[in-house]
C-alpha positions in Angstrom: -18.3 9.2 -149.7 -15.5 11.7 -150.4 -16.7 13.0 -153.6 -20.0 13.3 -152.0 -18.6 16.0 -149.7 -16.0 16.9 -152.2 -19.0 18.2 -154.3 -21.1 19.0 -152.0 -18.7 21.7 -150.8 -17.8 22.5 -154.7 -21.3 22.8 -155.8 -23.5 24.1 -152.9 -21.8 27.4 -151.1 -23.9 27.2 -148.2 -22.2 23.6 -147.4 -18.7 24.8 -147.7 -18.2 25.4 -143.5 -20.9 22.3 -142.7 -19.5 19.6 -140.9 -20.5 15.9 -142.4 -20.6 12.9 -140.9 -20.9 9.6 -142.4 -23.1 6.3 -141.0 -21.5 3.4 -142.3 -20.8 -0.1 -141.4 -17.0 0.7 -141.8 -15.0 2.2 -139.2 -12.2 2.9 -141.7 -13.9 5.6 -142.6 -12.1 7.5 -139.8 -9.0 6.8 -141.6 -10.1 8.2 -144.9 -11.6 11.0 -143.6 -7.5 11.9 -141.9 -6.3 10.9 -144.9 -7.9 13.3 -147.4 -9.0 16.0 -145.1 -12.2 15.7 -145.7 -15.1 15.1 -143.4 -15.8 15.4 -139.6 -17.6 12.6 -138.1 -17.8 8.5 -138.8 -20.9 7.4 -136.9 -20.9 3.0 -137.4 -23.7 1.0 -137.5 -22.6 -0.4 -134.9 -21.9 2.0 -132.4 -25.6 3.2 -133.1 -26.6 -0.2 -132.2 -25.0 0.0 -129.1 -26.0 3.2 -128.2 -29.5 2.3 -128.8 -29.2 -1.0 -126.5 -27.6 1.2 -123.5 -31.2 3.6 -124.1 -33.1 0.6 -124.3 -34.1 1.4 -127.9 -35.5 -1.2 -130.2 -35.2 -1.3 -134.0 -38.8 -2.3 -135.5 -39.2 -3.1 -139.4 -40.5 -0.1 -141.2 -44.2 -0.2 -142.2 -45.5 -2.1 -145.2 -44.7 0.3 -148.1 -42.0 2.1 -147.1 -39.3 3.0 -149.3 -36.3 1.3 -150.0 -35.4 -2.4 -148.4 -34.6 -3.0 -145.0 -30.5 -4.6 -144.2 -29.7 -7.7 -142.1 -30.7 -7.0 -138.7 -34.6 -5.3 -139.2 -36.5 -8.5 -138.4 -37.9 -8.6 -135.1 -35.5 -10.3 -133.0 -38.2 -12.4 -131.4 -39.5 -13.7 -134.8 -35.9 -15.0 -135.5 -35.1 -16.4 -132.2 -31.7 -14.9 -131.7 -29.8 -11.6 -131.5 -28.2 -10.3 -134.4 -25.3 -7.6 -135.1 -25.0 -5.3 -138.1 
């Protein structure tokens, strides 16, 4: 994560002032981020999940076809029979 920003401030000029923020399942990221200087904002998985649950958001599956595989915790929850956290 910090050698993506490292060269993304390195490589692209136009990113050298933006502000990055990371969405990870790790909340150490914080730390790192203090640590090295380097980066703004560490958004986790979770705290998107509960942020979503206070807006009454639901997480679907993505349609058939979509790119890339789905984590833990994309399944319909009433399919499953239970609750699930990331």
């Amino acid at each position: 994560m910090m050698h993506t920003i490292k060269m993304a401030r390195e490589f692209y000029p136009e990113a050298k002032g933006a502000r990055f923020v990371a969405i990870s399942p790790c909340i150490a990221k914080r730390r790192e981020f203090d640590e090295v200087g380097l980066g703004d904002f560490n958004v986790t998985i979770a705290s998107i999940e509960a942020h979503m649950k206070r807006k009454g958001l639901a997480r679907r599956a993505p349609p058939d076809g979509a790119a890339g595989v789905p984590g833990p915790g994309f399944e319909d929850e009433e399919d499953r029979g239970h609750s699930s956290r990331l």
